[in-house]
NULUM-763142 format. One line per 5 residues: number of its first residue (from 1); their letters; for each residue x, y, z of N, C-alpha, C, CB. Coordinates in steps of 0.001 Angstrom, whole numbers. Glycine has a CB too. Layout:
BEGIN
NUM	A	X/Y/Z/X/Y/Z/X/Y/Z/X/Y/Z; ...
//
This chain:
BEGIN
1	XXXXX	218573/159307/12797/220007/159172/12952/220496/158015/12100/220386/158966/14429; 221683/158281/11711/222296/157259/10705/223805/156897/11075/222262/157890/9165; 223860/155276/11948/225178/154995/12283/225301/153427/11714/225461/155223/13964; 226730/153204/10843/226854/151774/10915/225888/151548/9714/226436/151038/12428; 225767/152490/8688/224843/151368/7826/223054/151180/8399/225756/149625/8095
6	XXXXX	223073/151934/9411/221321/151990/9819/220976/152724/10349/220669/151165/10501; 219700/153185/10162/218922/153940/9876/217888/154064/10841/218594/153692/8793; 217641/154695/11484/215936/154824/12384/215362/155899/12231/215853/154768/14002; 214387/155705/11871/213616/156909/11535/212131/156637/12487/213365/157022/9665; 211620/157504/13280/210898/157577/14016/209372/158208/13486/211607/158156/14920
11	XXXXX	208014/157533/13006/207496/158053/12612/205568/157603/13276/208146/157949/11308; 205089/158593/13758/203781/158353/14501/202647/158143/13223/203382/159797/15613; 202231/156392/13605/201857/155721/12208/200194/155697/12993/202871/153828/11636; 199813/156443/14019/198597/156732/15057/197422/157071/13691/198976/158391/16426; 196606/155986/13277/195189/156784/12317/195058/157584/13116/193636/156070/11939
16	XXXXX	194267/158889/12120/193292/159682/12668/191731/159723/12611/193621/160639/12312; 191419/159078/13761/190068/158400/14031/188777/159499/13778/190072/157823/15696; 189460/160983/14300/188513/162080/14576/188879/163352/13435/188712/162587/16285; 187459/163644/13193/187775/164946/12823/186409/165332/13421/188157/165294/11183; 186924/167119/13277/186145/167561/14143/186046/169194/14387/186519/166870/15219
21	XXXXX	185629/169777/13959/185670/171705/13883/184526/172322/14686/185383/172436/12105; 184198/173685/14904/183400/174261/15666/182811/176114/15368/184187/173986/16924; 181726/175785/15798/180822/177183/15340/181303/178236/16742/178626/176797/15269; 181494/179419/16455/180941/180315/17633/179860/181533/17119/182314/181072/18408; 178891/181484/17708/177697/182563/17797/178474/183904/18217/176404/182119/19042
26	XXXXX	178623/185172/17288/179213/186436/18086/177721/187350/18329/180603/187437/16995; 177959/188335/18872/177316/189392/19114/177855/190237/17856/177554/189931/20579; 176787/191161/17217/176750/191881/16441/176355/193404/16830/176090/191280/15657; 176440/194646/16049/175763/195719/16345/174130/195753/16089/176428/196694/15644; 173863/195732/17269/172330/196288/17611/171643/196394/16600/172180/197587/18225
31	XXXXX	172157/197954/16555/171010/198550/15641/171046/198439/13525/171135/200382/16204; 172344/197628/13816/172626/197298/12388/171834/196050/12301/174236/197112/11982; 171637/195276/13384/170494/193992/13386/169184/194440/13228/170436/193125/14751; 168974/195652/14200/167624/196050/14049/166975/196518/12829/167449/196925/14841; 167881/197088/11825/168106/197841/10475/167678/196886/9295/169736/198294/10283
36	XXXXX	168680/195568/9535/168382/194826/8840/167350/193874/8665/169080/194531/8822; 166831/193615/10570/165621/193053/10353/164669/193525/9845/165223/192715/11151; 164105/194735/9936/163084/195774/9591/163020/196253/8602/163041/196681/10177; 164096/195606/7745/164293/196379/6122/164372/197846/6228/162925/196112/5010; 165262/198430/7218/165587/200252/6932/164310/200709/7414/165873/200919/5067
41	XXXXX	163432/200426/8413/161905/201033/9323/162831/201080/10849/160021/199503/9383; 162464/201760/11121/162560/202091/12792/162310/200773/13412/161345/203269/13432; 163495/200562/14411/163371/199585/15265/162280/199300/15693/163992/199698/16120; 161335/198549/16074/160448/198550/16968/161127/196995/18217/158766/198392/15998; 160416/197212/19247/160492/195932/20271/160162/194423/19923/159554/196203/21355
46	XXXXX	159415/194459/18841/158540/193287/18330/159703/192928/17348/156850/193662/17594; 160650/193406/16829/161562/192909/16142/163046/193117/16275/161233/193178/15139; 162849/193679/17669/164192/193209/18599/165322/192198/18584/163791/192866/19617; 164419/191437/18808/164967/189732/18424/164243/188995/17592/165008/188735/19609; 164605/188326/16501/163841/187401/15806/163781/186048/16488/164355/187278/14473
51	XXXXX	162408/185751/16493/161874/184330/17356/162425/183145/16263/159773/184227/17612; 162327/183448/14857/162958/182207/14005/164271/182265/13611/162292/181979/12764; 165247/183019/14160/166630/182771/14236/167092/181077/14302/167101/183578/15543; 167743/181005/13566/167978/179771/13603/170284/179544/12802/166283/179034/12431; 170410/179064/13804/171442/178085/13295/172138/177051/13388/172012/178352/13180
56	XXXXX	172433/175944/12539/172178/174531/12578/173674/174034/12166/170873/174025/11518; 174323/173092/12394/175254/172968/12580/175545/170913/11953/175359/173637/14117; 176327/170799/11372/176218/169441/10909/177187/169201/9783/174805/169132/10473; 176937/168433/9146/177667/167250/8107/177051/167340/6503/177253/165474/8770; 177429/167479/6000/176535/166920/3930/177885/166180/3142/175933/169040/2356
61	XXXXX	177288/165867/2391/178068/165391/857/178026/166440/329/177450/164277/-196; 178131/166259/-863/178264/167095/-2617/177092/167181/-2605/178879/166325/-4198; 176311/165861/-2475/175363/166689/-3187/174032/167259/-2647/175047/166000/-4210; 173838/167610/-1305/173164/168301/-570/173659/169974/-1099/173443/167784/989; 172066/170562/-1110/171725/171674/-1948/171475/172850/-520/170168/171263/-3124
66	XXXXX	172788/173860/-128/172805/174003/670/171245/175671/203/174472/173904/1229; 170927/176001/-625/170593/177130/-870/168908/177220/-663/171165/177440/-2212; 168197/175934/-154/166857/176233/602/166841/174787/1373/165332/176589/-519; 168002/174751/1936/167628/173851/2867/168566/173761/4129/167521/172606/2202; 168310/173548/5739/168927/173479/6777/169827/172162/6508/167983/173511/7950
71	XXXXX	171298/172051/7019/171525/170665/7683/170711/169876/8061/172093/170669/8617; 170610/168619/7470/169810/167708/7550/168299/167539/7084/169918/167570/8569; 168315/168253/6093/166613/168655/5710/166550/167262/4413/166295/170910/4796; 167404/166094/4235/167331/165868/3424/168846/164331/3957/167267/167265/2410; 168383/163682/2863/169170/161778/2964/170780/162655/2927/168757/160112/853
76	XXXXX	171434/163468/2299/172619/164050/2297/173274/164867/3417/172557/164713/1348; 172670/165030/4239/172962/165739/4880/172718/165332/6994/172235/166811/4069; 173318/165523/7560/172695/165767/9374/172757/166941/10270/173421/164881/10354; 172299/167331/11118/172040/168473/11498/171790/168640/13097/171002/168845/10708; 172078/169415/13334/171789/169606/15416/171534/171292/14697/173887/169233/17242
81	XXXXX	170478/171633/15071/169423/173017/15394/169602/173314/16679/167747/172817/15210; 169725/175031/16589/170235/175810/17820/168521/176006/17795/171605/177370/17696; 167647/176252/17458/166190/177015/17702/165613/175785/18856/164988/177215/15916; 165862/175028/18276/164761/173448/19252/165322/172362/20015/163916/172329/18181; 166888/172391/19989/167819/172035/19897/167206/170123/19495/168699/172616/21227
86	XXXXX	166995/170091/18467/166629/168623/17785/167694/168631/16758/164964/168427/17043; 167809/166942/16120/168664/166503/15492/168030/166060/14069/169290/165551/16288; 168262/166549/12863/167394/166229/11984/168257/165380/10554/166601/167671/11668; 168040/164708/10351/168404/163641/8767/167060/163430/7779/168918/161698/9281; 167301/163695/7422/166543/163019/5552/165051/163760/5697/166169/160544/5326
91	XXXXX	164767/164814/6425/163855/165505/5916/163820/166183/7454/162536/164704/5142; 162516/167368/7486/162404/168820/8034/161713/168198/9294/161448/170119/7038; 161453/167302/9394/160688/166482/11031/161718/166618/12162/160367/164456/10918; 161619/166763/12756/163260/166836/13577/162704/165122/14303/163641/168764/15265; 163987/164699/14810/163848/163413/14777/163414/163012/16265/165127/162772/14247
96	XXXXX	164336/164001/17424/164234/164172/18533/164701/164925/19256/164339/163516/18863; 164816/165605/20150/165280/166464/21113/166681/165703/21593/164118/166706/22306; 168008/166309/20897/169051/165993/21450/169796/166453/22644/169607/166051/20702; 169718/167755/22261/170520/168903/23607/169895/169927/23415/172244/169403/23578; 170707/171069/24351/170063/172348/24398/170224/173190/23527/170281/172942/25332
101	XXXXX	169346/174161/23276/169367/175238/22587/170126/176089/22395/168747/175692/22766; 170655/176631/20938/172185/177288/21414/171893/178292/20663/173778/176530/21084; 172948/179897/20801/172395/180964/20424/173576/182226/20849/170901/181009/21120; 173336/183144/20463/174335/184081/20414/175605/184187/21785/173464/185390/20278; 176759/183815/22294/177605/183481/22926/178225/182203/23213/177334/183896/23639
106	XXXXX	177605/181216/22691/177957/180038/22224/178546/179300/21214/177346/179721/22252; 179344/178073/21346/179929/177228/20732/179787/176040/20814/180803/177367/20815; 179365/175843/19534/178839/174544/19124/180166/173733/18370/177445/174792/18046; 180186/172361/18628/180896/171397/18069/180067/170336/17380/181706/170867/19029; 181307/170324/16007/180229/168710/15327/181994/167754/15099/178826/169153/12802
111	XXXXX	181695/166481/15605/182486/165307/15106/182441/164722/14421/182661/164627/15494; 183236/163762/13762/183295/162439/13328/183914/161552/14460/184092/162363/12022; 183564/160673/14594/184484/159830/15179/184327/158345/14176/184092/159671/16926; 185640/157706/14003/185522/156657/12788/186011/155328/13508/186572/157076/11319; 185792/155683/14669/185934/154377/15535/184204/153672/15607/186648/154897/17363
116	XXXXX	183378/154342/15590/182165/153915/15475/181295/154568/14587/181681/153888/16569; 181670/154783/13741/181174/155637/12227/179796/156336/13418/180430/154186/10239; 180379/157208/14325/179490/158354/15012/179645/160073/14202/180132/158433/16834; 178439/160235/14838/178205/162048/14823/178254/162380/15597/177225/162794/14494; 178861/162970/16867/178709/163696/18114/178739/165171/17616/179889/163334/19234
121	XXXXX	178127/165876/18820/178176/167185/19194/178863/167445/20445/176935/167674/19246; 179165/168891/20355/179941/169885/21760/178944/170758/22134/181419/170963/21384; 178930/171456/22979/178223/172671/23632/179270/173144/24385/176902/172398/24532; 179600/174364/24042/180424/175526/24828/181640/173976/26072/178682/177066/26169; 182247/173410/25385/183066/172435/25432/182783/170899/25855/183882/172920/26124
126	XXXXX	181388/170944/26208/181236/169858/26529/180173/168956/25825/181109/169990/27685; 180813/167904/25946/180099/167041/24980/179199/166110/25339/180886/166398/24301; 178334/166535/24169/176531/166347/24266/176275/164433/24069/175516/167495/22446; 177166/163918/23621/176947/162341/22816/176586/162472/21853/176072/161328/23227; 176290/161243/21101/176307/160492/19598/175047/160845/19065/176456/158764/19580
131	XXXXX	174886/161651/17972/173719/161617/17847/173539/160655/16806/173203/162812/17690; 174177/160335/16410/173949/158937/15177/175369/158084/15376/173828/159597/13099; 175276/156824/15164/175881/155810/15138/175688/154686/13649/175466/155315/16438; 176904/154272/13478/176952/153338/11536/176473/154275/11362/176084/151754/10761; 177164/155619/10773/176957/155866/9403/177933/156190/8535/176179/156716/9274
136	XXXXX	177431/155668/7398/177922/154970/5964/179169/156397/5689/176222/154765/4383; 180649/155996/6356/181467/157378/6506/182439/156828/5060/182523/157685/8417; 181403/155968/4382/182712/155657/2952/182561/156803/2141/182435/154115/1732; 181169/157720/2253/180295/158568/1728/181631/160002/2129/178439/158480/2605; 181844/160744/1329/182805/162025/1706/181816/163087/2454/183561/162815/182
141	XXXXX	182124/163612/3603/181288/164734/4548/182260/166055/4520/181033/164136/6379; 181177/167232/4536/181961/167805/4447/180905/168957/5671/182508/168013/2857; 182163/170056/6940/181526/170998/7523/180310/171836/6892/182453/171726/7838; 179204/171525/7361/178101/172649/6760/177796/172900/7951/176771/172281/5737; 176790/174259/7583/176479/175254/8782/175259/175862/8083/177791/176467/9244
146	XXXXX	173929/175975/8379/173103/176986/8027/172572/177897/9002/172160/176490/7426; 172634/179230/8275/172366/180113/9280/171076/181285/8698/173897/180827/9686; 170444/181001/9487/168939/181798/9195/168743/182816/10508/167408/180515/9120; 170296/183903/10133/170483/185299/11786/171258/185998/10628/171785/184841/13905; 171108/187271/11242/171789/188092/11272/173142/188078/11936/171126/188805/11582
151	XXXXX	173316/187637/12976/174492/187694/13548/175455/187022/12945/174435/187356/14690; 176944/187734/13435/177925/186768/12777/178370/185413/13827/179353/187722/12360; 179154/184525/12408/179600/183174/12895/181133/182740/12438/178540/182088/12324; 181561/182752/13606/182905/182385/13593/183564/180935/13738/183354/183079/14502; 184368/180853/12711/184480/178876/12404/185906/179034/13125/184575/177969/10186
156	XXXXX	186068/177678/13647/187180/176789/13781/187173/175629/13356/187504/176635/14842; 188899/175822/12524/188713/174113/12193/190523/173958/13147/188609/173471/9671; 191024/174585/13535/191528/173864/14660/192815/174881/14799/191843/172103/14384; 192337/176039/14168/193709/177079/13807/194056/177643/15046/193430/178429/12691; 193238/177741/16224/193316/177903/17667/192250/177146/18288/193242/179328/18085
161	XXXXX	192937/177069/19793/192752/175896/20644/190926/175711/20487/193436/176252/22441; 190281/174410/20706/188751/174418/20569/188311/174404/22061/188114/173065/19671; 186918/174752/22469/186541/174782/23490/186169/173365/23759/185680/175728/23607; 185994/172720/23071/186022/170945/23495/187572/170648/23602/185238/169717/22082; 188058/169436/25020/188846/168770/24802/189106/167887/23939/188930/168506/25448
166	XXXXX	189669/167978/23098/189867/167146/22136/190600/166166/22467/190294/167652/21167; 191999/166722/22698/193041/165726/22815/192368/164800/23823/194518/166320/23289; 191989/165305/24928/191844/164388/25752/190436/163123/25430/191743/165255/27040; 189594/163253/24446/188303/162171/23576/189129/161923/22831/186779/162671/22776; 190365/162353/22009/190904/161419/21263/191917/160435/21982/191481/162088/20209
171	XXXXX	192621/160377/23213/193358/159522/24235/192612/158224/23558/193070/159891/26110; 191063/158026/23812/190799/156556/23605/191113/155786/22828/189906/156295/23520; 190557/156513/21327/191419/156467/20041/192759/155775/20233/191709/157914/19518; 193306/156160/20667/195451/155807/20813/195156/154557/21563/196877/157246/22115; 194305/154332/22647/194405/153575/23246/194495/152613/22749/193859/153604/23871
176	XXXXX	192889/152549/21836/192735/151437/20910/193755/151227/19836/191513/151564/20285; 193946/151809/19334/195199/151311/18715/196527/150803/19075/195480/152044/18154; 196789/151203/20538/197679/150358/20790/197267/148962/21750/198674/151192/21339; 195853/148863/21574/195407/147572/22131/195789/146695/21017/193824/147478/22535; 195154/147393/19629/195332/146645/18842/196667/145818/18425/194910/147236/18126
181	XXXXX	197772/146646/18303/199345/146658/18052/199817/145684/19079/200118/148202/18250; 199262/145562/20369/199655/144402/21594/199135/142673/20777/198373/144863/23479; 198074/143351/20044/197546/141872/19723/198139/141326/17858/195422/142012/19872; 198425/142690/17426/199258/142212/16743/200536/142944/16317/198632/141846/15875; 201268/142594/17026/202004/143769/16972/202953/143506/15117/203186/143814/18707
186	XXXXX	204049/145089/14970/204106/145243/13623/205811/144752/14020/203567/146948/12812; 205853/144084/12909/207304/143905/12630/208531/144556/12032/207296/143146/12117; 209706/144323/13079/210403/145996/12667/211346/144993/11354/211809/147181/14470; 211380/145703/10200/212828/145272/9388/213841/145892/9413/212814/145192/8136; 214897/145582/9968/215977/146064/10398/216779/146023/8394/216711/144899/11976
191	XXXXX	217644/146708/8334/218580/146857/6862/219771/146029/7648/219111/148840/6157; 220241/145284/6954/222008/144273/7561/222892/145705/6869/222631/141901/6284; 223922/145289/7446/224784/145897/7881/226065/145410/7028/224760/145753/9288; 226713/145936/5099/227554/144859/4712/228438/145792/4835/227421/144002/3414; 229462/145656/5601/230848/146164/5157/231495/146473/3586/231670/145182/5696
196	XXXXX	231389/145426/3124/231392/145377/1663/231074/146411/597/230654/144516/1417; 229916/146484/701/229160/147496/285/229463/149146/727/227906/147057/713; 229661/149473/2353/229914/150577/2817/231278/150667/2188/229749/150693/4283; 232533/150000/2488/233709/150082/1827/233733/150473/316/234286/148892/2002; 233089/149745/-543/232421/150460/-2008/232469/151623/-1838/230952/150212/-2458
201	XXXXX	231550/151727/-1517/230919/153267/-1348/231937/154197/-1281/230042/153515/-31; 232413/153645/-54/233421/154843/361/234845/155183/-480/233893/154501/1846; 235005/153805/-982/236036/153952/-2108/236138/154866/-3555/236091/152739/-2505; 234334/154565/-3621/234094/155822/-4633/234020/157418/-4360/232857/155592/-5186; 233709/157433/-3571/233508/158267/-3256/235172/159070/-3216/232623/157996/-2196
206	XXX	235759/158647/-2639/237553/158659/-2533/237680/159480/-3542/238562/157160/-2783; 237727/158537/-4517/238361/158304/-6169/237491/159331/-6967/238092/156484/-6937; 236193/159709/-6714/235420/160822/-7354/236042/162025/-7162/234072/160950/-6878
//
């Protein structure tokens, strides 16, 4: 609104601490799985389900080489594995058993949070904790996903609602920032107000 020579303009100056998108595991046709596992041979039971299905869910740079290697198989990259459910960085060892195992009807979440240069994960909305803490987020990350299934995988990056609360893990976020703003808070500059000048104005304006 604009009265008197001033101006307020209302604008939410809130960083954005989080980013944050999500996998869903679908169900596929059967026998088009069975087809494809078997290379075009008759289904059999023994290849029903594949035991090394795998899909992994995580973070890389540029220059992680997504074309023989999982999330996190390597210094570029981090990773949470649906097969073992372990967390793997800078090579194929998994590091430790983070959460559970995830797999066709599920949704997986990966974060940033840049309040504590963290990696968290989600599971079908709820959240698993940090699997890494300090890391070096000057580095650009970008959503990777490897998938060693047949089945399909459906992304969100936030185009409809996520099965993690978000809004409500990002509340803290705001908080902190307006802890911060209490301790120092920002100074408003108001514009003066010259008659002088508005009268100008308006005189030209007249005469135009």
């Amino acid at each position: 609104e604009e009265e008197y020579g001033r101006m307020r303009i209302e604008v939410n100056m809130t960083p954005r601490m989080v980013a944050y998108y999500e996998i869903s595991l679908l169900e596929c046709d059967e026998a088009h799985r069975l087809r494809d596992d078997s290379n075009g041979a008759a289904p059999t039971a023994a290849n029903s389900r594949l035991t090394t299905d795998c899909v992994a869910i995580g973070l890389s740079t540029r220059d992680f080489d997504p074309s023989d290697k999982m999330p996190g198989w390597d210094d570029h990259s981090y990773g949470y594995h649906g097969d073992d459910g372990g967390i793997f960085h800078s090579g194929g060892d998994m590091i430790r058993n983070f959460g559970p195992q995830f797999t066709v009807g599920d949704t997986i979440g990966c974060g940033v949070d840049y309040t504590n240069q963290g990696i968290f994960f989600t599971l079908n909305g709820t959240f698993l904790g940090y699997a890494w803490t300090g890391v070096d987020l000057t580095r650009q990350f970008y959503p990777t996903v490897g998938v060693d299934t047949n089945y399909p995988v459906e992304f969100n990056f936030g185009d409809v609602p996520f099965a993690f609360d978000l809004e409500t893990y990002m509340e803290k976020n705001r908080s902190l920032v307006r802890a911060c703003l209490c301790h120092h808070p920002v100074k408003t500059v108001k514009r003066k107000f010259n008659p002088f000048v508005m009268s100008r104005r308006r005189m030209l304006k007249e005469n135009s």
